[in-house]
N, C-alpha and C positions, 0 to 999 in steps of 0.2 A: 433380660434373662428370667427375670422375677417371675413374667407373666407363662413364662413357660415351663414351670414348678412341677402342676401337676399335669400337661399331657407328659412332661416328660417320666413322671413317675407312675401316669397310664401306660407308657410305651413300656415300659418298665415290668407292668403287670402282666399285659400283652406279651412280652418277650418269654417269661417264663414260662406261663401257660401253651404258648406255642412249642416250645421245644418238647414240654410234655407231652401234648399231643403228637407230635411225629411220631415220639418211641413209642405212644401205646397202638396210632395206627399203625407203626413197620410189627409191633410186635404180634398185633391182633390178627395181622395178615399172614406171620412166619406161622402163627398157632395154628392155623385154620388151614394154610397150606400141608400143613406136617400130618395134620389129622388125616387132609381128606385129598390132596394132591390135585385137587379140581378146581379149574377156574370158576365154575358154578357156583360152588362152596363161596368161593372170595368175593364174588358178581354179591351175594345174598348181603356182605357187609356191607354194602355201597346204598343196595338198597333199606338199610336199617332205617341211616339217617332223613331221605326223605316219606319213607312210612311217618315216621315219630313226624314230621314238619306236617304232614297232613292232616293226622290225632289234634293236634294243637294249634295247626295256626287259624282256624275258622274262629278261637275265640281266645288265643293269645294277644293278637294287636290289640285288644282292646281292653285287657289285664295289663300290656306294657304301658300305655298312651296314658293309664292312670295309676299304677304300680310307680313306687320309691327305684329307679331303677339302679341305684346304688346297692341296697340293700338288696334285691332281687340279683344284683349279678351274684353278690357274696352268697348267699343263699343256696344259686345252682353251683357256686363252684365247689363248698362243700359237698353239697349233696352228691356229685357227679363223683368228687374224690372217694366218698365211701363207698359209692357203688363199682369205681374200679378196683380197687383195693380187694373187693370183694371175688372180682375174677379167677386168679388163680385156683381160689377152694370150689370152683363151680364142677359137679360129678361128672359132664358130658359135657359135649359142644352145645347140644340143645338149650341149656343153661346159660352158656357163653352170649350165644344170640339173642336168648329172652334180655339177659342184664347189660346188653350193648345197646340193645335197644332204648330199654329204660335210659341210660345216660345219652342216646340220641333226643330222648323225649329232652332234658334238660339240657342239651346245644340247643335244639331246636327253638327255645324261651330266650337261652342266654345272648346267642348273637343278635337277636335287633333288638334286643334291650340296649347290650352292648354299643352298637349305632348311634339308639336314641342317644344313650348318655354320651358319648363322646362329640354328636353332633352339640350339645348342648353347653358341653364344657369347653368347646374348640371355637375361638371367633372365626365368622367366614374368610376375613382373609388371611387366617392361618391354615385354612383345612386343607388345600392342596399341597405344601408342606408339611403337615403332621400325616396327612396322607402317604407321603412317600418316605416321613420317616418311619410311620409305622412298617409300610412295604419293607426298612430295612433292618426293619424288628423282626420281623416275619421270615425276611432272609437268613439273619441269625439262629433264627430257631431252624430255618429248614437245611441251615448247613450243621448249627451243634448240634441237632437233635439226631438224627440219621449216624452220626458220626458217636454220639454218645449209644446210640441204640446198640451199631456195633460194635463198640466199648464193649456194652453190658452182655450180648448173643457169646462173645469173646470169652468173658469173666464168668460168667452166669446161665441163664435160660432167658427168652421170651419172657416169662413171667416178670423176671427182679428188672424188667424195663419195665412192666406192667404196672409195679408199683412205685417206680419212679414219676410216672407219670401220676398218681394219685398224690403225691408229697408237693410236685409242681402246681398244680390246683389249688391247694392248701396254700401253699404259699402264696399264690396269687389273690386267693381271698384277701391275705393280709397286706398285698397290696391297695387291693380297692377300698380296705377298709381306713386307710389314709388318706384316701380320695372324699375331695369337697360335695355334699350332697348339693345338687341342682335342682331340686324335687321339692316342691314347699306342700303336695297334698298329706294329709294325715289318711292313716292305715283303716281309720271309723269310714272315714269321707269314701273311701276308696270300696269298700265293701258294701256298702248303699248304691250305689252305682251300677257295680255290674252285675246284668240281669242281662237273658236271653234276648229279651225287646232292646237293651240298650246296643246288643249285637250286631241286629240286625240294622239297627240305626247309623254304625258305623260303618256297615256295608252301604247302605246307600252314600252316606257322607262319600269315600273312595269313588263310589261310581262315578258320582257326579266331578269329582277332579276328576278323575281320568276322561270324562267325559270333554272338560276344558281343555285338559292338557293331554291332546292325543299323541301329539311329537313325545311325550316327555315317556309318556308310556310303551308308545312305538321302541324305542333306544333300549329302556328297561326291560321289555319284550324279546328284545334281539340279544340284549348281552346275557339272561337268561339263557336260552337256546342257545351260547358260546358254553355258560357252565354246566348244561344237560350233557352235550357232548365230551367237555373235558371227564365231568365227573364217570359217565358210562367209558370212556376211555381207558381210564386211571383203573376201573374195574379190574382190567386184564394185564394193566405193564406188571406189578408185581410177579405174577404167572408166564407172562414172557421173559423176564428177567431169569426167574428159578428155571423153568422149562425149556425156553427154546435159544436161551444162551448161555446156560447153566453156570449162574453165578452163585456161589457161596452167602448166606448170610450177610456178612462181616463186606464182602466186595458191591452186595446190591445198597446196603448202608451208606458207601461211599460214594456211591453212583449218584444215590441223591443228594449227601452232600454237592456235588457238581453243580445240581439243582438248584443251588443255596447259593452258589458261587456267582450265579449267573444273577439271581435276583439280588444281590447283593452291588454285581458293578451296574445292571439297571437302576438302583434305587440311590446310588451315588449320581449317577446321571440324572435323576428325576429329582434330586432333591437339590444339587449345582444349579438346574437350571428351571426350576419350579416358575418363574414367573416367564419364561420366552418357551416354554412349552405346553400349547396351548391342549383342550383337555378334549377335544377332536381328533386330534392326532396321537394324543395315549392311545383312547380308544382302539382307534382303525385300525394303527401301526401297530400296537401289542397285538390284538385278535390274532391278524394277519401270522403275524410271526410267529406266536404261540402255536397256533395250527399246522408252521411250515417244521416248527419240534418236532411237533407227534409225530409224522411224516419219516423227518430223520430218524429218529427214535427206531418204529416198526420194520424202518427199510435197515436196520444195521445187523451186520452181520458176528459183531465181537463189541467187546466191556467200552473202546476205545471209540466207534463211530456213536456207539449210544451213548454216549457220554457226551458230545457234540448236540444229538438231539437233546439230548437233557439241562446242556447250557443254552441256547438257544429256547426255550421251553421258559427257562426261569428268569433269563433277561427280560423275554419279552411279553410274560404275563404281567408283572409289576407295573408296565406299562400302561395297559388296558387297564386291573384294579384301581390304579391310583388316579385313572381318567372317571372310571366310572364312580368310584366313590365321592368322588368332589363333585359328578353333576349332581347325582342323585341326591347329597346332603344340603346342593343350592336351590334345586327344583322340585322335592318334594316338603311340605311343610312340618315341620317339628316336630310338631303337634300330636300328628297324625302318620306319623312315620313306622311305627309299631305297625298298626294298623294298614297299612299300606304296605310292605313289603310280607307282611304274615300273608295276604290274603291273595298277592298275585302268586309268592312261593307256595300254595296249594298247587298251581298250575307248573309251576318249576318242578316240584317235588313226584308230581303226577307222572309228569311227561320222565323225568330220571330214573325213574321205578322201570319205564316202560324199555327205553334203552338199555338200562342195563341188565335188564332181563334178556331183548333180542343181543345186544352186544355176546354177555355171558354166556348166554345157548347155544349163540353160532358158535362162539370158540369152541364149545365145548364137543359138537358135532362136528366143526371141521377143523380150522386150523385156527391160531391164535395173530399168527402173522396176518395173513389177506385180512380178516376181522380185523385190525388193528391200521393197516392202509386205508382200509374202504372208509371206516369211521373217522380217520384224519381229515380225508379226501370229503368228508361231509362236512366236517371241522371249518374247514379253510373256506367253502362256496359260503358257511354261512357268515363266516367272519371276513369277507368281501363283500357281501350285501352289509356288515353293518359299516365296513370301512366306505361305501357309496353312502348312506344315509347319512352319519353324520361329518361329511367331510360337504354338505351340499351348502352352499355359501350363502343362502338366504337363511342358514339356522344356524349360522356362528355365532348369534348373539345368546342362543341357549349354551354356549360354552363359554362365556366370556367372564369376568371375574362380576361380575352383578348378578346376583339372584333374582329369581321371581318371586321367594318365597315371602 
């Protein structure tokens, strides 16, 4: 139990952090709906976060790869709290977007800092279990969180969730700041280093793995273009939710809670049976299923069928995360990890901009529904090409409990 101290008191920090973010994303979305009543409007938040991932990640992996990633997470989680905090006194929406943005710039550092450091802190044959317990850390938060959001919509405004979520941050700093440093460069060492030549050095470094490891990129490649689509999806259920099944607040809150319900008996499932579920079959079988959600989801016609799509949704994403994170943390090197997911997420980030723009625009010109089918229906063919790739039997050994790394 001993050795399980501090992911347990990562999941910990994890936990809080996330429930934060639910209420400040449901809040940021009721704000922006109330303003402007357009899916367009909402499409723009989606695109914040991978604008800010483009700004930074061409020479963040290479700031994390050498960066204390300890003190860096603490660092953005401040920084992140005062700038939400700051939301409410913003004079217009235009405001709102420039300073979502800015704490997009600071996700955008914080998660594969994040990575590294838990890859570093977690032995490998713990990380498919801490994988699934975080999944139901995650869960936690995406059922209190939604569920405290509409708490506060109830009690309150949007906003006093706004800053709920800035107190959750903080506190999470002080979780991390508990957490064992893994990091032995000094902050001199670290500033000698990075230089624009040392950048591009690091770009070649990646090329040349990916160059080795085509299979491993291919995979990475594919479940990417699972999160382009989820993510340009998600753009419009909010907006289908308020618009075209006219739920209240306090009732779209709960909806997700559902959402939470379902990654929750997934992640009891995945973490019972971590060692006879192999991480091929996360993959395929989450995609798959996550895709056949959205589906239910758009095709429903009242609070009660979409709430079906929405369990099915959260069961079966936990599935695929907790596959692909365990390959990705045995198959890409430690080392170099920063560095490698910052610089394929420019392409992630690119192609999310780009969906959620045509995604946004259609709804906004035609209907939200058919846009919401079509783009499932795109969902689900890609997430059978990945459930064919890695279910192919001569590459089970890149899923098996031995790393290459």
């Amino acid at each position: 139990m001993f050795r399980w101290k501090y992911p347990l008191l990562l999941l910990g920090g994890i936990g809080v952090s996330n429930i934060g973010g639910w209420v400040y994303l449901i809040a940021l979305n009721l704000i922006v709906i109330k303003e402007t009543g357009s899916a367009l409007a909402v499409s723009i938040l989606y695109i914040l976060g991978p604008l800010a991932a483009i700004c930074t990640n061409a020479w963040a992996g290479s700031f994390i790869d050498r960066m204390n990633s300890r003190k860096l997470m603490i660092a953005l989680d401040v920084f992140r709290a005062i700038c939400i905090a700051l939301i409410p006194f913003m004079p217009s929406l235009v405001y709102v977007y420039v300073l979502a943005f800015i704490i997009n710039l600071g996700s955008a550092i914080f998660e594969p800092t994040a990575m590294v450091y838990m890859t570093k802190l977690i032995p490998e044959k713990d990380r498919q279990r801490f994988n699934a317990l975080r999944g139901f850390i995650d869960s936690a938060g995406t059922l209190l969180g939604p569920m405290i959001a509409g708490l506060l919509f109830w009690m309150g405004t949007p906003y006093t969730a706004i800053h709920v979520n800035a107190v959750a941050l903080l506190l999470s700093s002080l979780v991390i700041l508990l957490l064992p440093n893994v990091d032995s460069l000094k902050r001199n060492e670290i500033e000698e280093r990075i230089t624009w030549r040392m950048i591009k050095d690091d770009f070649r470094v990646v090329l040349r793995f990916s160059r080795k490891s085509t299979y491993v990129v291919k995979v990475y490649l594919l479940f990417c273009g699972t999160v382009v689509f989820m993510t340009a999806i998600d753009s419009i259920e909010a907006v289908f939710a308020k618009d075209v099944l006219f739920m209240s607040d306090t009732n779209y809150g709960f909806l997700l809670s559902i959402f939470g319900g379902g990654i929750i008996l997934g992640t009891i499932i995945n973490s019972v049976f971590s060692k006879q579920l192999a991480l091929n079959f996360l993959m395929g079988f989450g995609t798959v299923f996550c895709a056949i959600g959205y589906l239910i989801y758009y095709s429903s016609i009242n609070y009660y069928s979409a709430a079906i799509g929405m369990f099915i949704m959260g069961f079966a994403c936990i599935f695929t995360n907790t596959g692909f994170l365990t390959f990705y943390q045995n198959q890409v090197p430690v080392k170099m990890m920063g560095r490698f997911s910052s610089i394929f997420d420019i392409i992630e980030s690119a192609l999310i901009i780009v969906f959620i723009i045509l995604v946004g625009g259609a709804a906004e010109l035609t209907a939200i529904r058919p846009v919401g089918l079509i783009s499932s229906g795109g969902f689900l063919l890609l997430g059978i090409m990945l459930y064919v790739v890695v279910m192919k039997r001569e590459r089970r050994s890149y899923f098996s409990s031995e790393s290459s790394v």
